[in-house]
N, C-alpha and C positions, 0 to 999 in steps of 0.2 A: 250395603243393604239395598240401596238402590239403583244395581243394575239395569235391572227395569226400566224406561224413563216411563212406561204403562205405570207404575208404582210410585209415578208423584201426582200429589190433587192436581199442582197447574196445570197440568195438560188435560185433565178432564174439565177445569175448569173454563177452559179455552174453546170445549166444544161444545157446553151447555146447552146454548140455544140450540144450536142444530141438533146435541140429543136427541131434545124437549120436543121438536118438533118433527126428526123423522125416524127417528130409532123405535117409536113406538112399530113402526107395520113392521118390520123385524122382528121387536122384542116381544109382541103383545103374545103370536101365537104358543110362545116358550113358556111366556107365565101363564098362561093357562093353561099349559098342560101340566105345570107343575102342580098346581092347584089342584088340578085331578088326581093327580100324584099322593098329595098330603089331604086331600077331603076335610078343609075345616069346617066347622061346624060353625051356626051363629052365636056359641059362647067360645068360642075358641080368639086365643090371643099369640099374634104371630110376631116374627121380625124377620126383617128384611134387611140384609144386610150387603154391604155395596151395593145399597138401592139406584144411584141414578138419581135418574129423576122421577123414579121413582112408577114403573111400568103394574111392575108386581101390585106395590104399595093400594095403585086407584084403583088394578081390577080384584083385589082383595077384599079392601075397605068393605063394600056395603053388606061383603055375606058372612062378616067375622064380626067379635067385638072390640076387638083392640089390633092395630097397627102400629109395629112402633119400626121404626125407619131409620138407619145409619150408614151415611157415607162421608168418606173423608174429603169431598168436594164441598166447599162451600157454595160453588154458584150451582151445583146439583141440587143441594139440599133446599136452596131457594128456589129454585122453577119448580120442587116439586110440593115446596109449601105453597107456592101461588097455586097450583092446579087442584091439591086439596080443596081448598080455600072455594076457587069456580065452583068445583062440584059440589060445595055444601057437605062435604066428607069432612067429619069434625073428631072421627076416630083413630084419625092417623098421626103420631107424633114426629116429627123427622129433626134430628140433630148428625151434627157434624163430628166424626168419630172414627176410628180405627176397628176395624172388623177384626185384628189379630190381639185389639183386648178391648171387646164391647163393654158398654156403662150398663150392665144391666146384671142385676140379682142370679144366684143359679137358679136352675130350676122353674122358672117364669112363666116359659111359651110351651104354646101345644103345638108350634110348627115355627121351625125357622128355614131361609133361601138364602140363596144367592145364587144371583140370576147373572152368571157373565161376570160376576167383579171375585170371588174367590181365586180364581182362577192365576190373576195379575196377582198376587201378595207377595210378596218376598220369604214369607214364612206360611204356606198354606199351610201346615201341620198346626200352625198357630191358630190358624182362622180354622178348620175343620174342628179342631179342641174346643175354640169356644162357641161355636153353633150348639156343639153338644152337651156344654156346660149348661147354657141358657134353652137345654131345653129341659120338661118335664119327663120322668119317666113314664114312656108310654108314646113319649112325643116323637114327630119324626121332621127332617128332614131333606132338604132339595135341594141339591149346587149342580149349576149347568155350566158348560164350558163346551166351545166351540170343536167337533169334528175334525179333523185333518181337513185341511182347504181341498184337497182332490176328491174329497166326496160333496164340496160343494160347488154346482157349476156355476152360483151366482158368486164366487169368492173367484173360480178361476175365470169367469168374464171380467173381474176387476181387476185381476193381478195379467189377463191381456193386455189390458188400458196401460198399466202401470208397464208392463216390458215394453209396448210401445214407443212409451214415452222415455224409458232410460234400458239398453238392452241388456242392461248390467242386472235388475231386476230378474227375478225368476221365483215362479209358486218356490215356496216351504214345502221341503221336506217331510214328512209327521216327526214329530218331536215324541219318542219314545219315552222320555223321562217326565213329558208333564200329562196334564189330564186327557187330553188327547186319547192316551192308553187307555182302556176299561181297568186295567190289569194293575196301572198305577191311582189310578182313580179309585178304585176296589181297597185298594191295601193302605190308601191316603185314612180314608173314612173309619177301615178297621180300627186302624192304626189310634185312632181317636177316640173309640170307645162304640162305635157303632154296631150294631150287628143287623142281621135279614137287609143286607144291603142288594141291591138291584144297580145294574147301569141301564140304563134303555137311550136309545137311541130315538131323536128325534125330527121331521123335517117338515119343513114348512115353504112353501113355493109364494114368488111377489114376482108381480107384473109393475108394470115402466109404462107410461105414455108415450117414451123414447130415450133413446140413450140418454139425451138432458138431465132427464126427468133421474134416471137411473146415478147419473153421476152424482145429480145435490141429495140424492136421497145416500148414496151408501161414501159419501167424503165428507158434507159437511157434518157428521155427526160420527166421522172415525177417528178417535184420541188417534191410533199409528198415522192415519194422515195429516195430524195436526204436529206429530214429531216428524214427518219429512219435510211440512213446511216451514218448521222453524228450522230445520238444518240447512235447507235448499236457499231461504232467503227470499224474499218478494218476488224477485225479478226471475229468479229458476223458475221460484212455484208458478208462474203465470205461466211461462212456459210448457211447462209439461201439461196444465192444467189442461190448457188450451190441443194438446195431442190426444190426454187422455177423453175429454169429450168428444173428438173428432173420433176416436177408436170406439167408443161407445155409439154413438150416431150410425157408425157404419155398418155394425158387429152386431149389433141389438134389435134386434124385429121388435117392433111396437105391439104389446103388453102377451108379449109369450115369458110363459111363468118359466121363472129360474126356480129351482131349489137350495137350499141350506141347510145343514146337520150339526144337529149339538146333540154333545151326549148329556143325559141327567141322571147325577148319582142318587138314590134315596138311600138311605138310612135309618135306623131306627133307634133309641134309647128306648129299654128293656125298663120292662114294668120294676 
């Protein structure tokens, strides 16, 4: 079940902080556009599901009336109950939980996401089924899942870094069989019960002070790079770490925008 090792909490749990701290200029442009996507309104009550630490969650909170928040990270669901908490956002509930059988009511929400964590499940048919359980008829919504890395140049500047450092390393393929596809993406969602489904495609450009800057922003908050350094060991990881910022430093013009592409599936439950 768990070929994935993306599909165990510890490894998300092991990146929390760095999440918390830089996965927002990544993640923020994505949930906003999903939000644009599903238009809630201020009585409207969402879930967010493989929230993180929870991206979606804070830029939703002030224009909805309910938030409720599930991932199966503990130290996720903690950095994003402290950052509720700062903001004074009192409408968000977030518990630790399985996306492929949520604790919540059918029928519930006027809009359900997931933003980047559907994607990882072992059983996405499972987790598309229960977004759409828990939504209202009429309700719709939004799972995002990363682009093939050759339509992102800031993915194939990091997987530079990474041949660099081991020449055995080379970009991915697209993976025809997972969301990647529109085509698999499309027929996931159907599949579930969805209908007037859309994929759109989405990209967002981030600037770097300098390759430094660029390396602690896109690794200390990457789970895949937190499974090569627990397979590499201290003493690799330092190693390579140490090539990888040198190939960023050199490679990287100081704050010329990279781009990134994720696709976003919408969906609908029929009145």
């Amino acid at each position: 079940m768990f070929a994935n090792p993306l599909a165990r909490a510890e490894i998300w749990d092991q990146v929390a902080d760095g999440y918390a701290e830089f996965a927002p200029a990544i993640m923020q442009p994505f949930s906003a556009r999903a939000l644009e996507f599903a238009a809630p309104t201020p009585d409207s009550r969402i879930v967010d599901v493989a929230a993180g630490t929870g991206v979606l969650s804070l830029l939703a909170a002030p224009e909805v009336a309910e938030v409720q928040a599930v991932d199966f990270s503990a130290a996720m669901v903690e950095r994003l109950d402290k950052a509720a908490s700062a903001a004074g956002l009192s409408n968000i509930t977030a518990q630790v939980g399985d996306g492929q059988a949520l604790p919540y009511a059918d029928e519930r929400f006027d809009a359900a996401f997931s933003m980047f964590g559907l994607m990882f499940f072992p059983r996405r048919a499972k987790g598309f089924a229960e977004m759409f359980r828990v939504l209202r008829p009429g309700g719709v919504a939004v799972v995002s899942s990363w682009a093939p890395v050759l339509e992102s140049p800031l993915m194939r500047m990091l997987f530079g870094a990474c041949h660099a450092a081991d020449p055995a390393v080379h970009e991915p393929n697209p993976n025809y069989l997972s969301l990647e596809n529109p085509e698999v993406f499309e027929s996931e969602m159907r599949a579930a019960g969805f209908a007037a489904i859309s994929i759109q495609r989405h990209s967002t450009a981030l600037t770097f002070p300098d390759g430094a800057a660029m390396f602690d922003t896109l690794v200390r908050s990457s789970a895949p790079m937190r499974v090569l350094r627990r397979d590499l060991g201290e003493r690799r990881w330092a190693e390579r770490t140490e090539v990888m910022r040198a190939y960023l430093l050199e490679n990287y013009r100081p704050h010329h925008p990279l781009s990134t592409t994720a696709l976003m599936g919408v969906g609908h439950r029929r009145e």
